[in-house]
MARVO-475401 format. One record per residue (C-alpha): x, y, z; residue number from 0; residue in one letter. Coordinates in steps of 0.5 Angstrom, whole numbers, padded with zeros to 4 digits. Each point is the difference from the previous one (the first is absolute). Example, Ala and Ser with C-alpha at 12.3 -4.5 7.8 and 13.67 -1.06 7.14 Angstrom:
2
ATOM  east north    up pos code
ATOM  0025 -0009  0016   0    A
ATOM  0002  0007 -0002   1    S
***
This chain:
385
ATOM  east north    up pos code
ATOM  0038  0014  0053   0    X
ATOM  0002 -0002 -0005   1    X
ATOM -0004  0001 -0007   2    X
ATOM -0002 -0008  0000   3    X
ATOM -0002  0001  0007   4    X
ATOM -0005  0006 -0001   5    X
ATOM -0003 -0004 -0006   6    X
ATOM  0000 -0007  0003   7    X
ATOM -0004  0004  0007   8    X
ATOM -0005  0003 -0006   9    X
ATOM -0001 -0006 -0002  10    X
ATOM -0001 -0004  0007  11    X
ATOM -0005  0006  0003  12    X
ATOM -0004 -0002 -0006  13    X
ATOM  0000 -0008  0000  14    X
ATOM -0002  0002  0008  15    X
ATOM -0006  0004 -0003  16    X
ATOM -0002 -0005 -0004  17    X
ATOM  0000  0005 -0006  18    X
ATOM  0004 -0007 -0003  19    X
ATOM  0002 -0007  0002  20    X
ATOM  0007  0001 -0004  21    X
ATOM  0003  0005 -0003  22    X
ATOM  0007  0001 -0004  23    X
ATOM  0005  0005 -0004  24    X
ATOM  0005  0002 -0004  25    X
ATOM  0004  0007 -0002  26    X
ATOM  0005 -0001 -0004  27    X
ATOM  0005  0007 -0002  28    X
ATOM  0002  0000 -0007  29    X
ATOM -0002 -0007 -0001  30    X
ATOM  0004 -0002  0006  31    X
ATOM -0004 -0003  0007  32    X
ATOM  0000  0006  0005  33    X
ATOM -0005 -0004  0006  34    X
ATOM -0004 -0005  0000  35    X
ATOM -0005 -0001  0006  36    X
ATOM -0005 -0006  0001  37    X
ATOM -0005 -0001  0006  38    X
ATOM -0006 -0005  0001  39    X
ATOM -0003 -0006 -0003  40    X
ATOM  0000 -0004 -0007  41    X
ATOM -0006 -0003  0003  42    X
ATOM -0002  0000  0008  43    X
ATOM -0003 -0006  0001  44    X
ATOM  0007 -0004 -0001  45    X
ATOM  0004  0005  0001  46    X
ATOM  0004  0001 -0005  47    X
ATOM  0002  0007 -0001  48    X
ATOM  0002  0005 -0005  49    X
ATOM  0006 -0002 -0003  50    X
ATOM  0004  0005 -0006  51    X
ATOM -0002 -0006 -0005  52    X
ATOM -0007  0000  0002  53    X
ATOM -0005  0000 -0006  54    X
ATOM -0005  0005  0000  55    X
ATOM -0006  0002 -0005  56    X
ATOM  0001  0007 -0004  57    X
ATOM -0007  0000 -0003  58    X
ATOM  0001  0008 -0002  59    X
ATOM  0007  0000  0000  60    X
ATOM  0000 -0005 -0006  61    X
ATOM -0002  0007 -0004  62    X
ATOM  0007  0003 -0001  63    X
ATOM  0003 -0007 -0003  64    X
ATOM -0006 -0001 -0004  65    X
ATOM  0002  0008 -0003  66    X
ATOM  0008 -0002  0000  67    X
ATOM -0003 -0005 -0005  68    X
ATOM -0004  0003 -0004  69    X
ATOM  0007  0006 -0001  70    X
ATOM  0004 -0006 -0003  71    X
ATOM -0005 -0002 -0006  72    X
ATOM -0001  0009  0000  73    X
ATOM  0007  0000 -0001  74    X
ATOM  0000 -0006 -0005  75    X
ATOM -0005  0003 -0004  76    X
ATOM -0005 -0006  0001  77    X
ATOM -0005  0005  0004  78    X
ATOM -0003  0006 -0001  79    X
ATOM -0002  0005  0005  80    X
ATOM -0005  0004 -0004  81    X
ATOM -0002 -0007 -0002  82    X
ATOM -0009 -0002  0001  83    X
ATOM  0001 -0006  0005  84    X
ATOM -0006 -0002 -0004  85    X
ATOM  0006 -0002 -0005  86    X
ATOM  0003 -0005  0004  87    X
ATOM -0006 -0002  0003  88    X
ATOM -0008 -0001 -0004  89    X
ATOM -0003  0000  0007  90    X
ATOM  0000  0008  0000  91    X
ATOM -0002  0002 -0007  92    X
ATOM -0007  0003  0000  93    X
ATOM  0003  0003  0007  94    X
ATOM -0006  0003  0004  95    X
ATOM  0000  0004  0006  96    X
ATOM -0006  0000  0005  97    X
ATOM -0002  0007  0004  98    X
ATOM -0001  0000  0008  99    X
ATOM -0007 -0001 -0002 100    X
ATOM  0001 -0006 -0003 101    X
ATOM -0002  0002 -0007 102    X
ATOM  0005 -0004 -0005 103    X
ATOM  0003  0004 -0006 104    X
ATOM  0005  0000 -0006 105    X
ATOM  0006  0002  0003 106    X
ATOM  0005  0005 -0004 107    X
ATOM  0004 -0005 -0002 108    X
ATOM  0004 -0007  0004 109    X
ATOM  0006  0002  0005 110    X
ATOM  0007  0001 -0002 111    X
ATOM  0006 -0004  0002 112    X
ATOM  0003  0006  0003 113    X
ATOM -0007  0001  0004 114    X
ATOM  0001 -0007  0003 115    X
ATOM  0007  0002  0003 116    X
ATOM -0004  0006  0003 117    X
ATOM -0005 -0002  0003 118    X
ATOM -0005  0005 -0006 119    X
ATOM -0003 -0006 -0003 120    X
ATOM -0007  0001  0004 121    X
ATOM  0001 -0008  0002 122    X
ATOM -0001 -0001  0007 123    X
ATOM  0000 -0005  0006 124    X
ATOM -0006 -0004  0002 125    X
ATOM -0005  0006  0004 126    X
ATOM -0007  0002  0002 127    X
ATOM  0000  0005 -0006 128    X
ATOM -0003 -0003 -0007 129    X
ATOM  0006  0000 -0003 130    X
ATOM  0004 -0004  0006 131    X
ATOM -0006 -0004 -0001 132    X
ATOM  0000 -0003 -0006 133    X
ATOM  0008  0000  0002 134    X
ATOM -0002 -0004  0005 135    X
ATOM -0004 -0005 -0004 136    X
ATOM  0006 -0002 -0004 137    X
ATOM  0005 -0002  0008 138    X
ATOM -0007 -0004  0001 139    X
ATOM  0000 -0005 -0005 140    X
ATOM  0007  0000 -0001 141    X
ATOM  0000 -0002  0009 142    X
ATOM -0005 -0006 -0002 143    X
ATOM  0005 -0002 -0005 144    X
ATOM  0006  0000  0004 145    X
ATOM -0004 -0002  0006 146    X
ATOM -0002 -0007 -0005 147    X
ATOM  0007 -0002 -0002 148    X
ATOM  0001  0005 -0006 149    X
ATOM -0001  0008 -0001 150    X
ATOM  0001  0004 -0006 151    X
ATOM  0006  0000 -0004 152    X
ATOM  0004  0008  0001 153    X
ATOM -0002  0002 -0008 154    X
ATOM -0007 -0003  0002 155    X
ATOM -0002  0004  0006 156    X
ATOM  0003  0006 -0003 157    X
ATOM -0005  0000 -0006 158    X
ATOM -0006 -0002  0004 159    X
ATOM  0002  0007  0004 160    X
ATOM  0001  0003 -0006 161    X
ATOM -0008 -0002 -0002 162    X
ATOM -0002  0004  0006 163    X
ATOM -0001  0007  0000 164    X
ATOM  0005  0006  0002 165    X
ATOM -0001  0005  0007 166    X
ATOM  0002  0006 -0005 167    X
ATOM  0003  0001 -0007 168    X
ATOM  0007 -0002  0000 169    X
ATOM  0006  0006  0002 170    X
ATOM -0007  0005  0003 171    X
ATOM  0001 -0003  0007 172    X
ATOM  0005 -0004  0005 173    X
ATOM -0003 -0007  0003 174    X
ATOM  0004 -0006  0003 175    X
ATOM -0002 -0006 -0003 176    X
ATOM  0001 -0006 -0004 177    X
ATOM  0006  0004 -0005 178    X
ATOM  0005 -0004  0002 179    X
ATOM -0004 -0006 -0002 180    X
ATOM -0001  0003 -0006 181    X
ATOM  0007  0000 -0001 182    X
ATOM  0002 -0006  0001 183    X
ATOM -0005 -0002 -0005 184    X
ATOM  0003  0004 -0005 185    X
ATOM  0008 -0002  0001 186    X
ATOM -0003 -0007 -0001 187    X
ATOM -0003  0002 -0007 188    X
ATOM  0006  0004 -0002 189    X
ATOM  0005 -0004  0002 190    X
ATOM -0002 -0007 -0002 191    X
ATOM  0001 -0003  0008 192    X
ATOM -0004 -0001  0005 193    X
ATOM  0001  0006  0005 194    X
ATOM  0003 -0005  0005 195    X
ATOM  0005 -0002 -0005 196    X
ATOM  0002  0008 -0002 197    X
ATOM  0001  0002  0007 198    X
ATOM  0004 -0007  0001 199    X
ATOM  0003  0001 -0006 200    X
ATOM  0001  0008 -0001 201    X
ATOM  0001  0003  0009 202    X
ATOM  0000 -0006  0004 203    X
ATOM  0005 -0005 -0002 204    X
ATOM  0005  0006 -0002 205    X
ATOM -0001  0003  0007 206    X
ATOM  0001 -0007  0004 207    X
ATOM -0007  0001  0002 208    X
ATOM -0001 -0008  0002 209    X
ATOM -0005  0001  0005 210    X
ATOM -0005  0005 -0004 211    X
ATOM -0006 -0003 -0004 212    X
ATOM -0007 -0002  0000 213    X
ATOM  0000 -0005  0005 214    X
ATOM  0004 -0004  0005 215    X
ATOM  0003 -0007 -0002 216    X
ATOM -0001 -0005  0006 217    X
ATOM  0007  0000  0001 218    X
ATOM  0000  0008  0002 219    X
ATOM -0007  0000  0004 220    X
ATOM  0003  0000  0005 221    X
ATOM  0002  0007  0001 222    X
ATOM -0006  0002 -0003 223    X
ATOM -0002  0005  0005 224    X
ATOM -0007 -0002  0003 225    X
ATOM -0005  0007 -0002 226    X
ATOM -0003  0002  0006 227    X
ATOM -0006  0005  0001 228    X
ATOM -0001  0005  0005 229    X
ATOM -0006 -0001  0006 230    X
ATOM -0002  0004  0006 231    X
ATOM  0006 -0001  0004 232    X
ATOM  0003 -0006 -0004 233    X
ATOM  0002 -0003 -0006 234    X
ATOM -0003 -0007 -0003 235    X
ATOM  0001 -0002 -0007 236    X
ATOM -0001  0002 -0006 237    X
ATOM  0000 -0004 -0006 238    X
ATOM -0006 -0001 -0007 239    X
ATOM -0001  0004 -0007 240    X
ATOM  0001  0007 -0001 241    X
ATOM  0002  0004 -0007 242    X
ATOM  0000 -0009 -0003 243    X
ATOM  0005 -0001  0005 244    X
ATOM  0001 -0003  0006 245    X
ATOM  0003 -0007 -0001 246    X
ATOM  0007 -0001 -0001 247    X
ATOM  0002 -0007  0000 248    X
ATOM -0001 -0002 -0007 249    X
ATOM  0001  0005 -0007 250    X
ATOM -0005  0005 -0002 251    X
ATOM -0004  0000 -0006 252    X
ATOM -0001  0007  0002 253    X
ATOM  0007  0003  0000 254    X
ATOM -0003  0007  0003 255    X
ATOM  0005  0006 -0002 256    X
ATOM -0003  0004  0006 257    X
ATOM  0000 -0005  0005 258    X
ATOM  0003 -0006  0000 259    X
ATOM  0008 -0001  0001 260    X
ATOM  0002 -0002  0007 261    X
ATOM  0007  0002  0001 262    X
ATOM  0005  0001  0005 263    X
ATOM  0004  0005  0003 264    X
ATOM  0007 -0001 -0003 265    X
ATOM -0004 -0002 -0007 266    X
ATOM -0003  0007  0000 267    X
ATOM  0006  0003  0002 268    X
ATOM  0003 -0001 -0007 269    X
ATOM -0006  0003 -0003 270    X
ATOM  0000  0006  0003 271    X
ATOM  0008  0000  0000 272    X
ATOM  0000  0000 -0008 273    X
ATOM -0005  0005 -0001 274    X
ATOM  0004  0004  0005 275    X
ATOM  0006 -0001 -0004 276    X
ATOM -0003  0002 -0007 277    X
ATOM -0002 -0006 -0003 278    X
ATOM  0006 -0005  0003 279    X
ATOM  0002 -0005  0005 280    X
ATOM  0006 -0003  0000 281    X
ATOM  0003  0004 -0006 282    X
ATOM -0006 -0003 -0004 283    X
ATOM -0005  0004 -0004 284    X
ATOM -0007 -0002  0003 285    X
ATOM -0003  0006 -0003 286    X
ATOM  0002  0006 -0004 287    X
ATOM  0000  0006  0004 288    X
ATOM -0005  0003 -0004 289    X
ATOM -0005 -0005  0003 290    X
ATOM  0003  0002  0007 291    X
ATOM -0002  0007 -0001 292    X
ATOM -0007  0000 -0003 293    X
ATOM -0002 -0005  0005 294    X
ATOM  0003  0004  0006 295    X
ATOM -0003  0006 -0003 296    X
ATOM -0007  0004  0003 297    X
ATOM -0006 -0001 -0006 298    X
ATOM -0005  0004  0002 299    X
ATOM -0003  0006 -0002 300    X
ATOM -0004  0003  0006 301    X
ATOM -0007  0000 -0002 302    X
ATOM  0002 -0008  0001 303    X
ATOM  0004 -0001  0005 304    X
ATOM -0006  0004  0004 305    X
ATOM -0002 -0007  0000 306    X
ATOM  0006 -0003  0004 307    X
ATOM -0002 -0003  0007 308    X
ATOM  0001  0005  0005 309    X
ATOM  0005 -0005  0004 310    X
ATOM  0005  0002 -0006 311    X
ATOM  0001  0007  0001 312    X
ATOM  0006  0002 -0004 313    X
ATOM  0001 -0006 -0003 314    X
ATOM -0003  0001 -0009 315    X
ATOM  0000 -0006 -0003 316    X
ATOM  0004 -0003 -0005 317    X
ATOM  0000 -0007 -0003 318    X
ATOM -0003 -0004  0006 319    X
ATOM  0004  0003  0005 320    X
ATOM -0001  0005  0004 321    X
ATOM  0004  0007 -0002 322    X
ATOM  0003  0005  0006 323    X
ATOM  0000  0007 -0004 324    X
ATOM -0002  0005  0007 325    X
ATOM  0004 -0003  0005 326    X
ATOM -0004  0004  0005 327    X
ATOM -0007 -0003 -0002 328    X
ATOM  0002 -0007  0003 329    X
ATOM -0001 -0004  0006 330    X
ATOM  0007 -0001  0001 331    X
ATOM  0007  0003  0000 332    X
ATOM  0002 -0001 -0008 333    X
ATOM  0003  0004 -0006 334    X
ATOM -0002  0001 -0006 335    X
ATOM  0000 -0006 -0005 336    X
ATOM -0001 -0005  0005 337    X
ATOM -0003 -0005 -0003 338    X
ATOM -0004 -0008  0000 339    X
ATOM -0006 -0002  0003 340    X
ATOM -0003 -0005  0005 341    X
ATOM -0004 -0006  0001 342    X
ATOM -0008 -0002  0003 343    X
ATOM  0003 -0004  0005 344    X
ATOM  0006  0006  0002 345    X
ATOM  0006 -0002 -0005 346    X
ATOM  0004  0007 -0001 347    X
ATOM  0004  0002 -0005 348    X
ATOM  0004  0007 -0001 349    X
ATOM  0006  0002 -0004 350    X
ATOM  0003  0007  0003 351    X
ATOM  0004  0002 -0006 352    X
ATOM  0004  0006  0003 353    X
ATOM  0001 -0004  0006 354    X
ATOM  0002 -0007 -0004 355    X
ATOM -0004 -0003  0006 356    X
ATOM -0006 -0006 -0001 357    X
ATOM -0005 -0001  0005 358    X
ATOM -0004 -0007  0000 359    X
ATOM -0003 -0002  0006 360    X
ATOM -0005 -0007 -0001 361    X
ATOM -0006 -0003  0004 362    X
ATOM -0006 -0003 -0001 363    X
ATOM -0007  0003  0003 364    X
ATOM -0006  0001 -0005 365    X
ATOM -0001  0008 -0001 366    X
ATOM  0006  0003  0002 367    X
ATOM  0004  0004 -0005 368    X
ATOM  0004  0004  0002 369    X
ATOM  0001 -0001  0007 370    X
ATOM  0000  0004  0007 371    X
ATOM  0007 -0003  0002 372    X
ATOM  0002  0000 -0008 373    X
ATOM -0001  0008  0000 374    X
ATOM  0004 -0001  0008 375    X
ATOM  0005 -0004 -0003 376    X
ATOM  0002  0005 -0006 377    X
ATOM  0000  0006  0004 378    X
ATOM  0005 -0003  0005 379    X
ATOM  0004 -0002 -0005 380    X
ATOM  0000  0007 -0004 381    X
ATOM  0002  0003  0007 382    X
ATOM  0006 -0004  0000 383    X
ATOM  0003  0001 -0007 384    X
***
């Protein structure tokens, strides 16, 4: 068999499965199409099926182009890495930070910027615990808002989150959460633009990512890819609010920094390619290769990367990617310096440097992340290199 036929069967097997309705990927070597594979449906009730241009939610996969943004106003000397957030956004002034048992304390001081790109800054995702509920409060209101016709702008929501109190003093501890949010707020403090209009304007025009943004014209929704969940024994549609996005037929008023691009597979395959060329895509300078370096490089010390998912085994954590730096801790065959990240919905991104190969893989069922057949899928392509 041949390597699209193995891959292709990897993907069928899991759309008989029901682990998704539809699935697509792409490796490329050296910026160059390997394979591309494709099995099932954009949406199952009128059969239209998956296709190499259809359109998927990246939701978490937003994070590195969110951290690539912030490295051209690092570069620019626009941004500060060791700077408070708070001077970009008044919201986190005064920062606090709430115990397990819920008592409310000063903390050390607010994040830095540096710790939003590592996931250090103690902001979290909405959560049973007291600071995840308080986190939780923010996406309430701001659902009933979207849910109305409106929404909190991006800096807006952002400072509202920044009112809230922290998990832990910034840089003590790692916990996934809203940084990359935060971030995109702040590249629109520092730049001047809206964060829509930065990324347009600084990645994804010059990348030629035409079907990449926070939401789908009427002309593209077409091949917006139906979200379907998984139940006993089937699949049903999935759709609603979560993370203050979820509708995509109109511009946000909140441009989420880590949750909100759709894009394609062709489109982020530019991306991944000019990060894996240093920095250049089509012999143009998109970032420096200092930027690559320190984006792609392991950040954390150990006592923090003890708080690390266990799913990540192998992997530091580097500037809202994950980091490969001991190869035989992970789930997968890899080498060191892998590096991307996935999405809620089961997008995946990774760049094998040492190998030139990128790896995506698309489709969109809610709590996926790194996915079975994805882990398949890799595996079976390691084999064959």
């Amino acid at each position: 068999m041949t390597l699209k036929e193995k891959l292709t069967a990897c993907l069928d097997q899991a759309i008989r499965n029901k682990e998704a309705a539809g699935i697509n990927l792409l490796v490329l070597k050296d910026g160059k199409p390997l394979c591309y594979a494709e099995s099932g449906y954009a949406d199952i009730a009128s059969g239209h099926k998956i296709r190499r241009d259809s359109i998927f939610r990246l939701y978490s996969q937003s994070k590195p182009i969110t951290a690539a943004a912030a490295m051209i106003l690092v570069e620019r000397g626009q941004l500060d890495l060791m700077a408070g957030v708070d001077q970009y956004l008044p919201g986190f002034r005064g920062a606090k930070i709430v115990t397990p048992d819920g008592e409310v304390r000063p903390a050390a001081r607010a994040p830095w910027v540096l710790e939003l790109l590592r996931m250090t800054s103690g902001l979290c995702y909405p959560d049973a615990d007291p600071a995840g509920q308080y986190a939780a409060r923010v996406f309430e209101k701001n659902h009933e808002q979207i849910l109305a016709g409106g929404g909190m702008g991006t800096v807006e929501f952002c400072n509202e989150l920044g009112k809230q109190p922290l998990a832990f003093n910034p840089g003590t501890h790692w916990r996934y959460g809203t940084s990359a949010d935060v971030l995109g707020a702040v590249i629109e403090v520092a730049s001047g633009k809206s964060f829509r209009r930065f990324l347009k304007d600084e990645l994804l025009d010059p990348l030629g990512m035409a079907d990449t943004d926070f939401f789908v014209p009427a002309e593209k929704q077409d091949r917006l890819v139906t979200c379907y969940r998984r139940i006993p024994g089937d699949l049903e549609p999935f759709g609603g609010l979560h993370l203050a996005v979820g509708i995509y037929d109109r511009q946000p008023a909140f441009e989420s920094g880590g949750a909100g691009l759709v894009s394609t597979l062709d489109d982020y395959a530019a991306f991944g390619t000019m990060l894996l060329q240093g920095g250049k895509y089509h012999g143009e300078r998109i970032l420096s290769e200092a930027s690559v370096r320190f984006m792609s490089a392991p950040h954390l010390r150990e006592d923090v990367r003890r708080d690390v998912w266990d799913g990540l085994g192998g992997y530091n954590y580097g500037c809202l990617m994950r980091v490969c730096d001991m190869p035989g801790g992970c789930g997968v065959f890899t080498e060191k310096g892998e590096y991307g990240w996935d999405g809620w919905l089961g997008t995946y991104f990774a760049n094998l440097p040492e190998s030139g190969i990128t790896f995506l893989l698309n489709q969109n069922e809610p709590d996926t992340g790194t996915a079975a057949v994805t882990r398949k899928c890799r595996n079976i392509l390691a084999a064959e290199l």
